[in-house]
N, CA, C and O of each residue as an XYZ file, in Angstrom:
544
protein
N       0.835     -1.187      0.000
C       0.000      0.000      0.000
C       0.873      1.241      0.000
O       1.955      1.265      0.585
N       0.519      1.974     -0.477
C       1.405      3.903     -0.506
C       1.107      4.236      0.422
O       0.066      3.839      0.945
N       1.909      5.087      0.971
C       2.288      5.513      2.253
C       1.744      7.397      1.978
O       2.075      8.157      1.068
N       0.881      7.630      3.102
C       0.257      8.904      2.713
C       1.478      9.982      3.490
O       2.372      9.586      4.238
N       1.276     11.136      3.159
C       2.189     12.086      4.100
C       2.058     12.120      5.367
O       0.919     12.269      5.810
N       3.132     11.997      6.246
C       3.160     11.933      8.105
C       2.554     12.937      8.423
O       2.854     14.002      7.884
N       1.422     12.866      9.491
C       1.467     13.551     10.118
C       2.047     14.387     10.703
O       2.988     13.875     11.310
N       1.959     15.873     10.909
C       2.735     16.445     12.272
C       2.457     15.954     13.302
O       1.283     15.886     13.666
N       3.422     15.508     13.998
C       3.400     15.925     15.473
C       2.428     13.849     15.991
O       1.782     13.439     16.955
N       2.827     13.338     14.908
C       1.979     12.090     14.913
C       3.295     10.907     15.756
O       2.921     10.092     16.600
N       4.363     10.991     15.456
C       5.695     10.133     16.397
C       6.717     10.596     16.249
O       7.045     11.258     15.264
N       7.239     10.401     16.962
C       8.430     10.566     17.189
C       9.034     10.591     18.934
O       8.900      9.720     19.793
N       9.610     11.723     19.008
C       9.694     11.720     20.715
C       8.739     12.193     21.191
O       8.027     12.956     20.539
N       8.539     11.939     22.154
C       7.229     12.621     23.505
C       7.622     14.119     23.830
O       8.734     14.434     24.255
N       6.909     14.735     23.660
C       7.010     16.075     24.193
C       7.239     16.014     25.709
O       6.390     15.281     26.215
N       7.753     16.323     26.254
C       8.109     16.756     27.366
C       7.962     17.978     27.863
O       8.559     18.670     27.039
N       7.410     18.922     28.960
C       6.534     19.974     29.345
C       7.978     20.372     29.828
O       8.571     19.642     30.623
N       8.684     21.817     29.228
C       9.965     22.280     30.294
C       9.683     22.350     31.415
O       8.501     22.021     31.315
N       9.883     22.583     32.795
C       9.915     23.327     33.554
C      11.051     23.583     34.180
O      12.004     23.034     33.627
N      11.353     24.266     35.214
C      12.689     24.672     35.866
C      13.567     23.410     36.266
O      13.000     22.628     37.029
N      14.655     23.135     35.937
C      15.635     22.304     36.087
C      15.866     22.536     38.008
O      15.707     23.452     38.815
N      16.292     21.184     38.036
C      16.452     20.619     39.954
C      17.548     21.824     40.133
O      18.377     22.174     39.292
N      17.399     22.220     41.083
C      18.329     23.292     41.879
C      17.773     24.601     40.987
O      18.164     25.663     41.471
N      16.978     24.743     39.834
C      16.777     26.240     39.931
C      15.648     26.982     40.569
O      14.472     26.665     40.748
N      16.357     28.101     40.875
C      14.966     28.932     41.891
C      13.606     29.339     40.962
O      13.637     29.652     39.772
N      12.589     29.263     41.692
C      11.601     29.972     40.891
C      11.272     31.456     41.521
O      11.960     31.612     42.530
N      10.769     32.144     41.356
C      10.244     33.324     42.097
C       9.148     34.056     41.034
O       9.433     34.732     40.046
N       7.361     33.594     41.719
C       6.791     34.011     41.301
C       5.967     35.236     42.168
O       5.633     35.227     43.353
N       5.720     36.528     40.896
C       5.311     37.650     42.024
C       3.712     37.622     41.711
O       3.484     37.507     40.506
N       2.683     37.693     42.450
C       1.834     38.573     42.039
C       1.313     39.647     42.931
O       1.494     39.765     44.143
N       0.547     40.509     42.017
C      -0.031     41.477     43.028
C      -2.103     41.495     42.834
O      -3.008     41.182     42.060
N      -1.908     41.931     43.793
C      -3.375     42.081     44.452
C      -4.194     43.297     44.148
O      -5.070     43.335     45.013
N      -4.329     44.354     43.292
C      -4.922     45.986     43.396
C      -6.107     46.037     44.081
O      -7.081     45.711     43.403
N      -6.317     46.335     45.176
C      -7.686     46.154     45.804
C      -8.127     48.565     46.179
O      -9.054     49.120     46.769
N      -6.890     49.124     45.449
C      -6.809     50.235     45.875
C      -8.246     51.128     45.477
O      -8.543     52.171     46.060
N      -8.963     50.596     44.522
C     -10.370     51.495     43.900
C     -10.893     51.040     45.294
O     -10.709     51.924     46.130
N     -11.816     49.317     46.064
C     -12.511     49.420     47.074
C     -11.824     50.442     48.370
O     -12.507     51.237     49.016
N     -10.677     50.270     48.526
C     -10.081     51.019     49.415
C      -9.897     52.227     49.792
O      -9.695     52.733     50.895
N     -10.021     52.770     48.406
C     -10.077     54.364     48.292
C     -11.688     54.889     48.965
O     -12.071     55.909     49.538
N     -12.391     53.505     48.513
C     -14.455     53.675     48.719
C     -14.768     53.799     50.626
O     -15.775     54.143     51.243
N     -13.345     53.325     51.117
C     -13.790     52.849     52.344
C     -14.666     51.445     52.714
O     -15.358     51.340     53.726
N     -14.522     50.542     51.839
C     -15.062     49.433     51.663
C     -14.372     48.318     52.082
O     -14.973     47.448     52.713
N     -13.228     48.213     51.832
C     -12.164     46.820     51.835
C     -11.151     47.403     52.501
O     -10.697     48.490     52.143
N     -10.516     46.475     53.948
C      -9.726     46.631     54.821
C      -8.650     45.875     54.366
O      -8.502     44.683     54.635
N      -7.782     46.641     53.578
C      -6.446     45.874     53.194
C      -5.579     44.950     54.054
O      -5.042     43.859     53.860
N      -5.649     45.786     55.051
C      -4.715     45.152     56.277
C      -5.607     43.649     56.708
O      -5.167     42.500     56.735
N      -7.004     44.149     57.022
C      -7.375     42.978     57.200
C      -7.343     41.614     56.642
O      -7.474     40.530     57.210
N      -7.066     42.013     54.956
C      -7.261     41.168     53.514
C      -5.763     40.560     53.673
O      -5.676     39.424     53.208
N      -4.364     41.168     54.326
C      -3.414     40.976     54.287
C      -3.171     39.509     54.910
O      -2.579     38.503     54.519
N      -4.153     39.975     56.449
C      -3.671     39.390     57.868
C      -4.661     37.967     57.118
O      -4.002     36.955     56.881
N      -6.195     37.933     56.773
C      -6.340     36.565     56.166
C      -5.445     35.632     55.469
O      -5.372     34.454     55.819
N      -4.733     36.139     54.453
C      -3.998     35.134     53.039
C      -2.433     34.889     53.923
O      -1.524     34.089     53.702
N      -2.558     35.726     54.766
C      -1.622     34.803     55.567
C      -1.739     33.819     56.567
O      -0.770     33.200     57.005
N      -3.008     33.643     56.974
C      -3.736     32.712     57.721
C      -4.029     31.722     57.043
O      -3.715     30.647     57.554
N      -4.682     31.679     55.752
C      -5.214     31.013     54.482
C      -4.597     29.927     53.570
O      -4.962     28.805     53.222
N      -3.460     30.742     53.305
C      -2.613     30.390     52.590
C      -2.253     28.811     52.435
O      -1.799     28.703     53.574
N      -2.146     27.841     52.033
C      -1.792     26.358     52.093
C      -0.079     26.120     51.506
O       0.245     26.626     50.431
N       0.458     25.690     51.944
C       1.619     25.476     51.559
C       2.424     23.744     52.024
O       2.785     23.394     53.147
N       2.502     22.946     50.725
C       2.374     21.604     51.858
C       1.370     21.124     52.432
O       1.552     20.548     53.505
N      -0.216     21.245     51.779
C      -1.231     20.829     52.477
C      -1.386     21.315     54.078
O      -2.160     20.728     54.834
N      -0.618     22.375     54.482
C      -1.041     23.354     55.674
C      -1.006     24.695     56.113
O       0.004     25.398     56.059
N      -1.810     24.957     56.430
C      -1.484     26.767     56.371
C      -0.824     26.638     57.670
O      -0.558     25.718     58.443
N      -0.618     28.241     57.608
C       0.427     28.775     58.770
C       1.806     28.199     58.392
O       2.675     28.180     59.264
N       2.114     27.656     56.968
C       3.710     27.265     56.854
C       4.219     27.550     56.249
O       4.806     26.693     55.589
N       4.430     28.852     55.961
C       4.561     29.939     55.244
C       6.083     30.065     54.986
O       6.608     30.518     53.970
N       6.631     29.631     55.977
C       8.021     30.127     55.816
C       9.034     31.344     55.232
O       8.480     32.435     55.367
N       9.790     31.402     54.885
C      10.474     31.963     53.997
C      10.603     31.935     52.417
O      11.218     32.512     51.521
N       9.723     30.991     52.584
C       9.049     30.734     50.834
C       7.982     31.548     50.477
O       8.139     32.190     49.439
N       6.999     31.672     51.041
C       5.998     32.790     50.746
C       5.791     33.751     51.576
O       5.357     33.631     52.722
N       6.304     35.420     50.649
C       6.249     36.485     51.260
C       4.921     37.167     51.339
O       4.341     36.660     50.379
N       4.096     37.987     51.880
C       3.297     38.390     51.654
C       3.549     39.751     52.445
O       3.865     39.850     53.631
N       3.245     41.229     51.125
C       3.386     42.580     52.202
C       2.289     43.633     51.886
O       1.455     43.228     51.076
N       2.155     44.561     52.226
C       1.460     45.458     52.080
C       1.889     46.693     50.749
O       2.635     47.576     51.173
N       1.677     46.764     49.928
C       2.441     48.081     49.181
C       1.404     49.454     49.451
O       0.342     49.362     50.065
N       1.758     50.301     49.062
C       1.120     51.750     48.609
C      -0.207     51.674     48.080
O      -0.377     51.039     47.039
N      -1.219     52.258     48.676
C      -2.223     52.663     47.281
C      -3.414     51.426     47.482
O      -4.406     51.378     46.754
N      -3.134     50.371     48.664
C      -4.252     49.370     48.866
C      -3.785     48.066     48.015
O      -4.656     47.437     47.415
N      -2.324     47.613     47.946
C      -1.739     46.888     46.984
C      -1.424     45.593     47.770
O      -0.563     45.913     48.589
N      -1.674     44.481     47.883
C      -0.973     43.330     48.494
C      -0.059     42.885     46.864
O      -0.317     42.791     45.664
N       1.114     42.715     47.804
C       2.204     41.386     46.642
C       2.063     39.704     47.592
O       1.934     39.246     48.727
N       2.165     39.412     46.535
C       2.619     37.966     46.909
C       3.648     37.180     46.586
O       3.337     36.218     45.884
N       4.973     37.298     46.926
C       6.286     36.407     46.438
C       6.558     35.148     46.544
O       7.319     34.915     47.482
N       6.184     34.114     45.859
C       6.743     32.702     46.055
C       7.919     32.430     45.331
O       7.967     32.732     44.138
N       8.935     31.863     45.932
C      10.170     31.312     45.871
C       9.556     29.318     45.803
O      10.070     28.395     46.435
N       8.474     29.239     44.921
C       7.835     27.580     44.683
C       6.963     27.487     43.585
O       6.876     28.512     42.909
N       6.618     26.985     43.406
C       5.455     26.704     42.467
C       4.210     26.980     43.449
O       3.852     26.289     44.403
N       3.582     28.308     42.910
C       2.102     28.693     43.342
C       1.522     29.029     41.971
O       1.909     29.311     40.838
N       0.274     28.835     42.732
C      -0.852     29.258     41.479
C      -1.718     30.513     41.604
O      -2.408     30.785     42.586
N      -1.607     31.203     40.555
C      -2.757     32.580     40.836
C      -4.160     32.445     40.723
O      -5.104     33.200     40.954
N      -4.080     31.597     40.421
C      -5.765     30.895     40.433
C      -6.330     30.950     41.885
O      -7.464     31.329     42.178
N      -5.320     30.490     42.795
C      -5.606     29.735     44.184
C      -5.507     31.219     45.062
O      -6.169     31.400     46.083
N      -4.447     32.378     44.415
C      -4.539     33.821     45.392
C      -5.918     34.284     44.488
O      -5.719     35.499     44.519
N      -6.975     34.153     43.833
C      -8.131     34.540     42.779
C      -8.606     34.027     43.812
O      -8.997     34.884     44.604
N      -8.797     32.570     44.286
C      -9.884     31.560     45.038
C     -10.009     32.345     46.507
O     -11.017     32.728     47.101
N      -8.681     32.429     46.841
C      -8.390     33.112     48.477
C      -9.692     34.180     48.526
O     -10.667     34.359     49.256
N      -8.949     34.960     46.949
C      -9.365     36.510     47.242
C     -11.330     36.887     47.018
O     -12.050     37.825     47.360
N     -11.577     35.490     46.226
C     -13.166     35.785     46.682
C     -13.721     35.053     47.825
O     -14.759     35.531     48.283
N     -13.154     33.765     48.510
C     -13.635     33.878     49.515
C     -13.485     34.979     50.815
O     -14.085     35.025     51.889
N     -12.704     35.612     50.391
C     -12.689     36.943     51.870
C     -13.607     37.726     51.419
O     -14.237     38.321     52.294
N     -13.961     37.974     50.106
C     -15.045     38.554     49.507
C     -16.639     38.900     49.920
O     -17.371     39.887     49.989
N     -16.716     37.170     50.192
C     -17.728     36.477     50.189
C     -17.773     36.593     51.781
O     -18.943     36.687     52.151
N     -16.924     36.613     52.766
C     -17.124     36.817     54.633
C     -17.488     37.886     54.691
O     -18.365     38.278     55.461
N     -16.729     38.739     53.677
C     -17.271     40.289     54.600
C     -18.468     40.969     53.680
O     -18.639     42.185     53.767
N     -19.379     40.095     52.708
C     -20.253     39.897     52.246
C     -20.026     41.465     51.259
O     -20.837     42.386     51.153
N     -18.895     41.368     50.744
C     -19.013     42.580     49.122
C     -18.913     41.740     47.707
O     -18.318     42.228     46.746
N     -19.513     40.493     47.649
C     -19.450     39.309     46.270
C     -19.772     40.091     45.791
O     -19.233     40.495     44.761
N     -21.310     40.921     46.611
C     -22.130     41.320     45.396
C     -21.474     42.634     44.612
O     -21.891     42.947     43.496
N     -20.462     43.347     45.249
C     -20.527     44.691     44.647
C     -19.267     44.715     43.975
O     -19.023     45.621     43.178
N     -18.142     43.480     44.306
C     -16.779     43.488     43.727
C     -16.436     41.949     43.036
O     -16.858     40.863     43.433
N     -15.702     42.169     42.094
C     -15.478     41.119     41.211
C     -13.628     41.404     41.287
O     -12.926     42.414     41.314
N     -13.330     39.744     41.303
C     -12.003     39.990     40.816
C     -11.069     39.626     39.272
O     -10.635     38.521     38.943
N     -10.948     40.894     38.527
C     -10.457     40.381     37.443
C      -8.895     39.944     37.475
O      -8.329     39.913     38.567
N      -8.248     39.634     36.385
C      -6.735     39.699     35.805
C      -6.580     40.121     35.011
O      -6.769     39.550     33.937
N      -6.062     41.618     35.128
C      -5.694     42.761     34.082
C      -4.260     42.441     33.570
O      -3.892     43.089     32.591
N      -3.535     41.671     34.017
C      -2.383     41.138     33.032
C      -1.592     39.583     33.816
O      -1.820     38.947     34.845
N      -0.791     39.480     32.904
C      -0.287     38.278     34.569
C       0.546     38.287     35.481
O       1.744     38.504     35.305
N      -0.075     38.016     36.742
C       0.315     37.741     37.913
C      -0.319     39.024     38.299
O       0.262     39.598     39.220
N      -1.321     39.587     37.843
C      -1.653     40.739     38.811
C      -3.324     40.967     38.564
O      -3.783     41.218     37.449
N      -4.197     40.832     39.855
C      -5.351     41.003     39.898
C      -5.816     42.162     40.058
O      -5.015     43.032     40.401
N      -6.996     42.465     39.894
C      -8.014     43.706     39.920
C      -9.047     43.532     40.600
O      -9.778     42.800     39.932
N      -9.785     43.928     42.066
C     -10.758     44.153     42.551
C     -11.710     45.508     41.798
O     -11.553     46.729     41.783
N     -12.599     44.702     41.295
C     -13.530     45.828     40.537
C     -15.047     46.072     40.984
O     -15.853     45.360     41.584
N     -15.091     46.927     40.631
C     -16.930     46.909     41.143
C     -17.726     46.536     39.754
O     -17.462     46.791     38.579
N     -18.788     45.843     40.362
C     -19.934     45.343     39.177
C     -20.205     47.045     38.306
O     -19.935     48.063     38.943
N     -20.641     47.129     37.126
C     -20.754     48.221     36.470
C     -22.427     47.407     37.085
O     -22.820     46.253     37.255
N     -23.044     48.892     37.263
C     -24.455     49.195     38.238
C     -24.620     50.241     36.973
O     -23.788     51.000     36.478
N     -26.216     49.964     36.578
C     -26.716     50.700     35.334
C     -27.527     51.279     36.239
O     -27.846     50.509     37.145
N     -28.085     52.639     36.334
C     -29.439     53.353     36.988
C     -30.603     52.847     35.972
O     -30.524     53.350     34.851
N     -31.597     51.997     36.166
C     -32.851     51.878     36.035
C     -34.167     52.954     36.480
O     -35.232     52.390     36.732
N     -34.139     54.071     36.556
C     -34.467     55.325     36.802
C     -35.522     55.721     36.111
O     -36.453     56.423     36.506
N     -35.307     55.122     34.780
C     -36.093     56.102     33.648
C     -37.579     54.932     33.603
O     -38.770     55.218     33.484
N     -37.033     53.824     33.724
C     -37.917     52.427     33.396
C     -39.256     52.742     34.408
O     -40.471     52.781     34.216
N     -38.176     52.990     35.848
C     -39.638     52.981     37.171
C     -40.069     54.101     37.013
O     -40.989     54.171     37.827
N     -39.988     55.279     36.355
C     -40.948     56.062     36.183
C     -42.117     55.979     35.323
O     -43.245     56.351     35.644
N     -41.808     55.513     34.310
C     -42.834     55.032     33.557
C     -44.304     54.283     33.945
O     -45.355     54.368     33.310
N     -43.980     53.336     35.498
C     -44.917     52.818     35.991
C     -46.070     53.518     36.399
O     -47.012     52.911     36.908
């Protein structure tokens, strides 16, 4: 039988996923902008701080934070988060709506990712319905 053209990507070697070679450091940053609720008087940074350091899982336990994960306060209503490991920003996203969700602002703040490794506390865009209930 004739042999049709190979596939790409159909055999040969196994792809293999890079990641950082044994002994190299990682250091991932992200940041937190929570400075729009903060500016509102809405969201207690410090407080938001003192949780994700309570929160935090490292090794299947919080409080083991070590010297591997930094967590500080910046300017302007800003938490960073420095891992010297493999973390996920998904999981500081997960943190950051359940504190959301305790001090009950789900409804009025959303958290986006305006680029990577750095989140956005935003407020829901609120349309005035004004014109509609007059009509009644």
């Amino acid at each position: 039988m004739p042999q049709g053209p190979k596939r790409p990507g159909g055999h040969g070697a196994p792809h293999v996923k890079s990641g950082p070679k044994k002994g190299q450091k990682i250091t991932k940053k992200y940041i937190i902008n929570a400075s729009q609720p903060a500016n509102d008087k809405i969201f207690d940074v410090s407080n938001f701080e003192k949780f994700l350091h309570d929160r935090i899982k490292r090794e299947g336990r919080t409080g083991n934070l070590g010297d591997v994960i930094t967590i500080s306060q910046q300017g302007d209503g800003k938490i960073e988060v420095v891992s010297h490991e493999e973390f996920s920003g998904r999981y500081l996203k997960y943190l950051t709506k359940k504190y959301l969700k305790k001090q009950q602002l789900r409804d009025w703040l959303r958290v986006v990712s305006t680029s990577q490794g750095v989140y956005e506390l935003k407020f829901f865009n609120v349309v005035n319905d004004d014109a509609d209930e007059e009509e009644d």
